[in-house]
C-alpha positions in Angstrom: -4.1 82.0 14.8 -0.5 81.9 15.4 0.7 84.9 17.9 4.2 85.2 15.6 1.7 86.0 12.5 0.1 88.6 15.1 2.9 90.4 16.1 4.1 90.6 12.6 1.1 92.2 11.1 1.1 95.0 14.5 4.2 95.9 13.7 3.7 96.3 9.7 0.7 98.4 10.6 2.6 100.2 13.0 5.7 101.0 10.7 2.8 102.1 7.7 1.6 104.3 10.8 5.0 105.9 10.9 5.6 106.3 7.8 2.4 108.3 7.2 2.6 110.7 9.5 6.4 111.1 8.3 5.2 112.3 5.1 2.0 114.0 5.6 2.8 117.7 4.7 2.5 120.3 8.4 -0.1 122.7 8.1 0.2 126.4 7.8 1.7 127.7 11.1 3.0 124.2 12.0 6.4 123.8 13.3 9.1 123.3 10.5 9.9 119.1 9.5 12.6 117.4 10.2 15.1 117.3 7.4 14.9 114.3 4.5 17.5 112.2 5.7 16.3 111.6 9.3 13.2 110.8 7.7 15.0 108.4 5.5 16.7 106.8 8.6 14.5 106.7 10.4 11.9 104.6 8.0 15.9 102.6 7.5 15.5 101.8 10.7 12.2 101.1 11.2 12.6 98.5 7.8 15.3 97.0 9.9 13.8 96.4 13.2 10.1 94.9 11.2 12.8 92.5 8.6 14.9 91.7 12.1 11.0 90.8 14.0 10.2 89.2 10.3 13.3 87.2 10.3 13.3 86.2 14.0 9.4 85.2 13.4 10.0 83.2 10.2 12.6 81.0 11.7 10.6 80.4 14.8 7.9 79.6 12.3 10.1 77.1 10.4 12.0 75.7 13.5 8.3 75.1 14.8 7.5 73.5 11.2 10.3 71.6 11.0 9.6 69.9 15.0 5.5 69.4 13.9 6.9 67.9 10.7 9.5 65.3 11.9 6.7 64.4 14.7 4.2 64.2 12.7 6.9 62.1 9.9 8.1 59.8 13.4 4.4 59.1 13.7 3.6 58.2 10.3 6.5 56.4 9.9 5.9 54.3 12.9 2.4 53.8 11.5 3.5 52.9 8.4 6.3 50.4 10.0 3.9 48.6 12.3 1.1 48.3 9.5 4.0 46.6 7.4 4.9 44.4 9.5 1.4 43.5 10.4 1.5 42.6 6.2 4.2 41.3 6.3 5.0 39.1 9.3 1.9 36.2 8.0 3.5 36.8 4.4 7.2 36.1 6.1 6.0 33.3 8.3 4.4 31.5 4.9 7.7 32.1 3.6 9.5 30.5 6.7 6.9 27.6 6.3 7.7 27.1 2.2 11.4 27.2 3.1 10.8 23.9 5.0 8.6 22.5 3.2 11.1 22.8 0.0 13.7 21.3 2.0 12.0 18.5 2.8 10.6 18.2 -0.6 14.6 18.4 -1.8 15.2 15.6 1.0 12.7 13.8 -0.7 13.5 13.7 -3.7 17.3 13.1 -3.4 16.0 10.0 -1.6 14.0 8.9 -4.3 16.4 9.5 -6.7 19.2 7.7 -4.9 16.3 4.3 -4.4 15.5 5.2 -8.5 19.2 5.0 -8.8 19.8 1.7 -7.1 16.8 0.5 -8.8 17.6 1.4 -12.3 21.2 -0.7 -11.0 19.5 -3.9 -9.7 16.8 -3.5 -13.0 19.8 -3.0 -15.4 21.9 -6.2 -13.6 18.8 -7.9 -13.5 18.1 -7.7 -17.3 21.8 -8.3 -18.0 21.4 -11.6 -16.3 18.4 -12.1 -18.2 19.5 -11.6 -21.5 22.1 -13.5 -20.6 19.9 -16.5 -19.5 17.7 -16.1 -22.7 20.4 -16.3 -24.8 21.7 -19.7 -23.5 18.3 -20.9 -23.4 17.9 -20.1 -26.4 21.0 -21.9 -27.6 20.1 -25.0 -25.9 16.8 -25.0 -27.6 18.1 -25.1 -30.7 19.3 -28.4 -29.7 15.8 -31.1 -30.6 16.8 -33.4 -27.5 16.9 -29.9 -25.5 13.9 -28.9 -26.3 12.0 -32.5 -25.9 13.4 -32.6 -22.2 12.4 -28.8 -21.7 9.2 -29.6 -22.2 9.0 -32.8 -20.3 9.9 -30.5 -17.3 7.1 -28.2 -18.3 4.9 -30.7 -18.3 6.0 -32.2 -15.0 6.1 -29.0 -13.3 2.6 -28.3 -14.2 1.1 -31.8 -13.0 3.3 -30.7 -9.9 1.6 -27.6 -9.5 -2.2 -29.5 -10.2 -1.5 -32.1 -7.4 -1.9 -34.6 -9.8 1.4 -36.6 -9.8 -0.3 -39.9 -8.0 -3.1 -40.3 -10.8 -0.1 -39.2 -14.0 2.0 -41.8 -15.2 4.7 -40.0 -17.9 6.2 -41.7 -20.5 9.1 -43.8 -18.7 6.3 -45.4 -16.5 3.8 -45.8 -19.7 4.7 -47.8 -23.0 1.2 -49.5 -24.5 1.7 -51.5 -27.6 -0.7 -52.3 -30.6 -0.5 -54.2 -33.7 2.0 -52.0 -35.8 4.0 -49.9 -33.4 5.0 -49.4 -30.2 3.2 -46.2 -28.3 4.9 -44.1 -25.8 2.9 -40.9 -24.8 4.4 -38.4 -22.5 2.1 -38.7 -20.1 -1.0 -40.7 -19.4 -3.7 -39.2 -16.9 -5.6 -41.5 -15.1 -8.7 -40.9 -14.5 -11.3 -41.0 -11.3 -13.6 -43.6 -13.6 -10.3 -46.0 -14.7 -10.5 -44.0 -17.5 -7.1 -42.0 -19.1 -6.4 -39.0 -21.4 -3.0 -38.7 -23.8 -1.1 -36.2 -23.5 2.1 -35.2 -25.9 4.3 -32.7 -25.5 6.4 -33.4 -29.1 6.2 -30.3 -30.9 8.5 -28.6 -33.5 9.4 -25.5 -32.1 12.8 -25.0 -34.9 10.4 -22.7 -37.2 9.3 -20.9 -34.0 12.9 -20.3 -32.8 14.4 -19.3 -35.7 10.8 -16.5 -36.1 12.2 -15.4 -32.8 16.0 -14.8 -34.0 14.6 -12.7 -37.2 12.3 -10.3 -35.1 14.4 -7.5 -36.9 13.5 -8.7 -40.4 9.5 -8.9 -40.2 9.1 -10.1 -43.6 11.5 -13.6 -42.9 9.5 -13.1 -39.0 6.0 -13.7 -40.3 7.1 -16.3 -42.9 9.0 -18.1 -40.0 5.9 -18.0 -37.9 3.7 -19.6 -41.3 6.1 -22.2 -40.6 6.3 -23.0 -37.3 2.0 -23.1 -38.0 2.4 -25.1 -40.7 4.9 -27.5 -38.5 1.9 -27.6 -35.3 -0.7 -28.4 -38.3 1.5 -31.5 -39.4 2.1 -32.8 -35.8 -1.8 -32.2 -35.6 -1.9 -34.7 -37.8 0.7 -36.9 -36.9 -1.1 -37.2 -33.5 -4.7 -37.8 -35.1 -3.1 -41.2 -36.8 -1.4 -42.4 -33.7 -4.8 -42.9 -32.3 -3.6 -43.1 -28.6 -7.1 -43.2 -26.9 -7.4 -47.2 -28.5 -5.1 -48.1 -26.4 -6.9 -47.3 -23.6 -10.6 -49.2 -22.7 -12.0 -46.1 -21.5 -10.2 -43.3 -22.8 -12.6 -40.2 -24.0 -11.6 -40.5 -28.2 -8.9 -37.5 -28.2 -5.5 -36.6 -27.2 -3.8 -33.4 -26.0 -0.9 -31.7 -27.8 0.8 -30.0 -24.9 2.9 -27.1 -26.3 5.3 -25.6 -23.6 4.5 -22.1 -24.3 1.8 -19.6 -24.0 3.7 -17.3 -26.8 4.1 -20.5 -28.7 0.6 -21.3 -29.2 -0.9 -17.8 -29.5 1.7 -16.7 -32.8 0.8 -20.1 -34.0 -2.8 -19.2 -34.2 -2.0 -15.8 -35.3 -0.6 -17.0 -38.1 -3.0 -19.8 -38.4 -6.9 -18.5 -37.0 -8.1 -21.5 -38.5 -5.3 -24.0 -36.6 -7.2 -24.7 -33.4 -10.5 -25.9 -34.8 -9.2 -28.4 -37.3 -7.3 -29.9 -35.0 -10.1 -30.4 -32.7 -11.9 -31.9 -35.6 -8.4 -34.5 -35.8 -9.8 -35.2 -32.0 -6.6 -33.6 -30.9 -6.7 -30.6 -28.5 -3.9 -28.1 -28.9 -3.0 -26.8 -24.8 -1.3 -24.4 -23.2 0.1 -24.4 -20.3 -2.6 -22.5 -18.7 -4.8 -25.0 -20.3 -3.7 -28.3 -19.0 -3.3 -27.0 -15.7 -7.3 -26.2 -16.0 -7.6 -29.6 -17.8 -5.5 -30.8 -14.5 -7.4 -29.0 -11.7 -10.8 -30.3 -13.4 -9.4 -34.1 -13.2 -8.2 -33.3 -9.5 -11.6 -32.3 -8.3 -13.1 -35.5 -9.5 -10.5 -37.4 -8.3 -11.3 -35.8 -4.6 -15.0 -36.1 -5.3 -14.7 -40.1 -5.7 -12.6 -40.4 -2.9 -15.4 -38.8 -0.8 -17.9 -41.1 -2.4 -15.5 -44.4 -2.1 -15.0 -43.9 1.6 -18.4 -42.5 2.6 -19.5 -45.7 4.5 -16.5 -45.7 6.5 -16.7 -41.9 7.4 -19.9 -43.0 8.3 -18.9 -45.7 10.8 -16.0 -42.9 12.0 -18.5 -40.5 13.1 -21.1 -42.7 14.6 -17.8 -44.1 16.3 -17.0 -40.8 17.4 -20.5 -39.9 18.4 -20.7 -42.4 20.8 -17.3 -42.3 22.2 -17.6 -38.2 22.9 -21.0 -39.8 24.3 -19.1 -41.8 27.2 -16.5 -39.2 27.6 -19.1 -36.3 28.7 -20.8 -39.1 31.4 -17.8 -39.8 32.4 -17.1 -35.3 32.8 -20.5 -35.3 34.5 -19.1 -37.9 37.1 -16.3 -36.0 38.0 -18.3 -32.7 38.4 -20.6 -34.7 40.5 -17.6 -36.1 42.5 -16.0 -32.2 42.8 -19.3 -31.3 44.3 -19.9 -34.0 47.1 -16.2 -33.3 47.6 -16.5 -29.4 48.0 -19.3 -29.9 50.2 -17.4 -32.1 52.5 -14.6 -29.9 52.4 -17.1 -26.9 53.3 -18.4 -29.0 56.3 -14.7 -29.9 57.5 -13.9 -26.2 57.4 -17.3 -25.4 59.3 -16.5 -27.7 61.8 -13.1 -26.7 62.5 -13.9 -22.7 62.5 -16.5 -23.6 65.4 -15.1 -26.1 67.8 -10.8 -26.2 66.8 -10.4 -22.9 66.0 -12.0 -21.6 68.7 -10.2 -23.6 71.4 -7.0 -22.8 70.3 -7.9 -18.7 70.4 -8.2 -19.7 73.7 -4.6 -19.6 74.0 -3.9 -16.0 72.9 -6.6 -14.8 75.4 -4.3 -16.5 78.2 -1.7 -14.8 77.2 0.8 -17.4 75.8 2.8 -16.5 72.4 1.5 -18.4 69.9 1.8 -18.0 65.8 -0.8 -16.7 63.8 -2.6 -19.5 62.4 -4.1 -19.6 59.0 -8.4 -19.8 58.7 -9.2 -21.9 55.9 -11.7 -20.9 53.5 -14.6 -22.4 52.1 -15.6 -22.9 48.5 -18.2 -20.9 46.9 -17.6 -22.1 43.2 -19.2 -25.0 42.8 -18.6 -27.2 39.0 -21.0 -26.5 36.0 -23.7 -29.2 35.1 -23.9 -30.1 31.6 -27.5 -29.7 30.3 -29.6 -32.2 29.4 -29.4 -30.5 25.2 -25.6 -30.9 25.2 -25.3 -34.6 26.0 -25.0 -37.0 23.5 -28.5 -39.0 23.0 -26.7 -42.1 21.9 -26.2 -43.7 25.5 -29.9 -43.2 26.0 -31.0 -44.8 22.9 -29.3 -47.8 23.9 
């Protein structure tokens, strides 16, 4: 217990003490009191000196309080402080790390969007230019001579792109003749077995460019598209009466209709499911681009196949030739290794003989104290030259 709480309680006790025996009544024979009032100032004073001792205790109490209390609010507030900062020094160095990583995320992205921008430029310019390209094209081929020669170059680049331009003769190089007109195909492929296959590349495309033009108005674009059908069906037939492969002595009995278009072809037959099989019952064989290039590629392959076959004797005779000559040019390797050898070995005997009797002598010299340079030893050869075994040479030698 507190000693301040102590004195406190002595002296109320002793003050009650006092006060007591000021009151208590003397007994018979007892000496006479003191008057009232000294009584009365003297308990004054006794109140005085226990509120003074009550006073001076209670502020010692509080001052004593007050220092436990700001220790004891220092050390919890340090506490407190250090287990924040334990929270939150992870939770701020997170936040340092998302701070960066936004940055480079915004550096990111304000280099993407400037390359989007630039893109979105170059894609815009681009399809300027090609709007602009599609609309002359599309102005030449409204032109019928246009188009023909459009689709010659179609047709050439393709036979280009096959490897087929020695075995294709086009229609300035082919003009065949029969009793009641004069034929001229636009190109004539020549086959590995002197035989030849027709192609044309004449089509009407007018119905199909004008379907094009009217995208906007689908009732005049389908009805445009049953016409430029209807316009393939009729140069179906005009094909089928031309008869190109009797022309030819071995020519298989149908011709191609080259049309210079994949998109061409494929609203044709959208229009017209039925288009593709009639024709080939006209013998006529409505291609693509895609198609004659397959057509193409076939022929090529059997045009490199007989060209193996033709000249198999003679790459016969070339490797037998070749056989025999790689057969003389090994004996003559084995020669020379057997000439490097003889000559190492000589060479190793040389250097023998002048380590043990020239060599010597002229050490001589040093021993006798005259100044002479340092001469250099020669060597002798360990590597000696590989021997060809008997499984790699050539057995052609021997079987002559």
């Amino acid at each position: 217990m507190d000693p301040s709480y102590i004195l406190i309680v002595l002296l109320v006790i002793v003050a009650l003490g006092l006060m007591a025996l000021l009151l208590r009544r003397p007994a018979p024979g007892a000496v006479e009191a003191p008057p009232a009032i000294e009584q009365a100032a003297l308990m004054e004073a006794v109140r005085n000196t226990v509120d003074v001792q009550v006073r001076e205790s209670t502020q010692a109490l509080l001052a004593n309080a007050s220092a436990q209390g700001e220790l004891l609010h220092n050390a919890r507030s340090a506490a407190m402080n250090a287990d924040a900062k334990n929270l939150l020094d992870p939770v701020s160095a997170q936040m340092g790390e998302l701070r960066a990583t936004v940055a480079a995320l915004q550096n990111t992205y304000e280099q993407s969007r400037g390359e989007a921008q630039g893109f979105n430029t170059s894609l815009n310019q681009r399809l300027t230019e090609l709007s602009g390209i599609t609309t002359a094209l599309h102005g030449v081929l409204n032109s019928s001579t246009a188009r023909g020669a459009w689709g010659e170059q179609q047709l050439r680049n393709i036979v280009e792109l096959a490897g087929m331009l020695p075995y294709c003769d086009f229609k300035d190089q082919a003009t065949f003749e029969n009793d009641e007109l004069r034929q001229r195909p636009d190109l004539v492929v020549r086959l590995a077995n002197a035989g030849s296959i027709v192609v044309d590349s004449k089509v009407p495309l007018a119905a199909y460019l004008r379907a094009q033009a009217a995208k906007d108005n689908d009732a005049v674009y389908r009805a445009e598209l049953e016409n430029h059908a209807d316009a393939v069906r009729e140069h179906v037939k005009v094909l089928q009466n031309r008869r190109y492969w009797a022309q030819f002595e071995r020519a298989p009995e149908f011709v191609v209709m080259f049309i210079p278009g994949e998109s061409m072809l494929s609203d044709a037959l959208r229009a017209d499911p039925s288009l593709l099989a009639d024709a080939m019952k006209l013998k006529v064989l409505v291609g693509s681009p895609v198609n004659l290039l397959a057509l193409l590629l076939v022929v090529s392959k059997g045009w490199q196949m007989f060209k193996v076959s033709e000249h198999a004797g003679q790459i016969a005779k070339l490797g037998k030739e070749l056989h025999e000559r790689a057969g003389t040019v090994l004996e003559h390797v084995a020669k020379v290794g057997t000439s490097l050898e003889s000559t190492i070995g000589a060479y190793n005997k040389a250097v023998g003989s002048i380590e043990t009797r020239f060599l010597s002598t002229l050490r001589k010299f040093d021993e006798l104290g005259v100044d002479t340079p340092e001469l250099t030893e020669p060597r002798t050869i360990e590597t000696v030259p590989r021997v060809l075994a008997p499984s790699d040479r050539p057995a052609s030698r021997a079987a002559q």
